[in-house]
C-alpha positions in Angstrom: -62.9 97.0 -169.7 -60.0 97.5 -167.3 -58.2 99.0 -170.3 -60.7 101.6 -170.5 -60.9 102.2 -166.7 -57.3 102.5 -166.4 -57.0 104.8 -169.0 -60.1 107.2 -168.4 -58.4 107.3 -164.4 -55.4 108.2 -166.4 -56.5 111.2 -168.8 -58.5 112.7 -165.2 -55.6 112.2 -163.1 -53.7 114.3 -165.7 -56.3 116.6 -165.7 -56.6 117.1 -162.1 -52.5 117.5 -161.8 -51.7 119.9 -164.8 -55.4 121.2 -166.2 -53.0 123.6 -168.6 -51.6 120.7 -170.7 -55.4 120.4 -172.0 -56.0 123.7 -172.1 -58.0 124.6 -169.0 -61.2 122.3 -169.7 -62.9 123.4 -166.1 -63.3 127.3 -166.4 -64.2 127.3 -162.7 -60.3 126.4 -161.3 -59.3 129.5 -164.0 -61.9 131.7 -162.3 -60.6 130.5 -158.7 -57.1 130.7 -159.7 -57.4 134.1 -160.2 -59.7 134.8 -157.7 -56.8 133.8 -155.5 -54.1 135.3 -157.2 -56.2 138.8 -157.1 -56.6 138.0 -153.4 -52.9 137.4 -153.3 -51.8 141.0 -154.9 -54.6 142.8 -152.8 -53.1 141.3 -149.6 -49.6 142.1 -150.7 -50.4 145.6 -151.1 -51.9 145.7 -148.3 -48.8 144.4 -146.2 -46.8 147.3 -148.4 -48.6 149.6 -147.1 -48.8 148.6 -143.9 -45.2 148.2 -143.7 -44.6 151.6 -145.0 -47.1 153.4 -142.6 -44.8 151.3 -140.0 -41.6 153.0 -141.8 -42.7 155.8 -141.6 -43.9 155.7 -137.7 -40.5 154.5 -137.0 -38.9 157.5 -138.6 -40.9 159.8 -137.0 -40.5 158.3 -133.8 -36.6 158.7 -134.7 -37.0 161.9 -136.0 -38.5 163.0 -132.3 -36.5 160.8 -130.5 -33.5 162.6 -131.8 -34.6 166.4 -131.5 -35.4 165.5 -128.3 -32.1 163.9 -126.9 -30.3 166.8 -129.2 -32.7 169.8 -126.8 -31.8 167.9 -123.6 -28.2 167.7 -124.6 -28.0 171.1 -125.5 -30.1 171.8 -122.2 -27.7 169.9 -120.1 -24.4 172.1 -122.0 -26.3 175.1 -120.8 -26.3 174.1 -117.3 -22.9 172.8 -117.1 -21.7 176.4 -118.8 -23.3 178.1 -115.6 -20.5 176.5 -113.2 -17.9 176.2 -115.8 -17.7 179.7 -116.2 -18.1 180.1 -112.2 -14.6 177.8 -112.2 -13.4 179.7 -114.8 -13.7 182.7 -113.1 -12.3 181.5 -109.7 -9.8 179.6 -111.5 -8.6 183.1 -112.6 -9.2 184.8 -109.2 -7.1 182.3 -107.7 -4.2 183.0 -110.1 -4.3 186.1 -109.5 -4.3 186.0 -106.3 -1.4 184.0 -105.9 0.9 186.3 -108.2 0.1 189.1 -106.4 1.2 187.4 -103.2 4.4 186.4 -105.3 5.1 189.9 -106.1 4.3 191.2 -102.5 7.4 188.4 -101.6 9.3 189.8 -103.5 8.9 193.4 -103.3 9.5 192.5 -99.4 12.4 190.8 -99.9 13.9 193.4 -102.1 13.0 196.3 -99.7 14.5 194.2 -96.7 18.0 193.1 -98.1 19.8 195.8 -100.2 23.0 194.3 -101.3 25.4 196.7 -101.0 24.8 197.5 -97.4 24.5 193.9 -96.7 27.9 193.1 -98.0 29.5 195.8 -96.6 27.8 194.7 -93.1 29.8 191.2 -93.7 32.9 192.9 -94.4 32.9 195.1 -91.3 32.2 192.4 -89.2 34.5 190.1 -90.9 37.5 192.4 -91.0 36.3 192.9 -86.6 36.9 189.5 -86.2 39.9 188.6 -87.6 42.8 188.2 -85.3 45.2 191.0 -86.4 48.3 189.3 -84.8 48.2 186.0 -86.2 50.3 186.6 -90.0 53.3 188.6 -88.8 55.1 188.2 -91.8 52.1 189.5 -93.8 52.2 192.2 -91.7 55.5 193.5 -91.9 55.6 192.9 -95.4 52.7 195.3 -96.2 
């Protein structure tokens, strides 16, 4: 009698663990197993698609995010042109400026000193103050 206990606890613990090995004797668990497995897929897809509504927010999102730091950058060149080309312009100005007031220097210095007058100024008063006496010898020779 205990044989037969043992061995009837045996054959429903076996059934219980691996129902496949006899071939699915409770039709219910096949029902519920792929109730659950149905459930399963449904859920996954679910979770798809809900993560590729999410992809798609996100590029979107990017998408904007980038069109708008690409107009604000583009906005912000626009407003540093304004005083670039304002420094651009006095940048020139001032050049010019300065090598007109070169060439005015110059022109002044040219019109004031005109070397030939100049060194003959030198050699007249040069030849003034030289002591005439002081080379006899010279003298007489010449």
């Amino acid at each position: 009698m205990l044989d037969q206990i043992t061995a009837f606890s045996d054959s429903q613990y076996k059934r219980q663990v691996n129902p496949s090995v006899e071939g699915h004797l409770r039709s219910e668990s096949r029902q519920e197993f792929e109730a659950k497995q149905n459930e399963r897929v449904s859920a996954r897809e679910a979770q798809r698609t809900e993560r590729t509504e999410q992809s798609r927010n996100r590029l979107e999102e990017q998408f904007t995010t980038a069109t708008r730091r690409q107009q604000g950058h583009t906005a912000a060149q626009e407003t540093n042109q304004g005083p670039s080309k304002a420094a651009e312009l006095a940048e020139k100005l001032a050049k010019h400026v300065k090598q007109s007031r070169q060439q005015e220097a110059r022109d002044f210095r040219q019109a004031g000193f005109s070397h030939a007058n100049k060194s003959r100024q030198i050699s007249q008063t040069y030849q003034q103050d030289l002591p005439t006496s002081q080379n006899r010898i010279i003298d007489e020779m010449a």
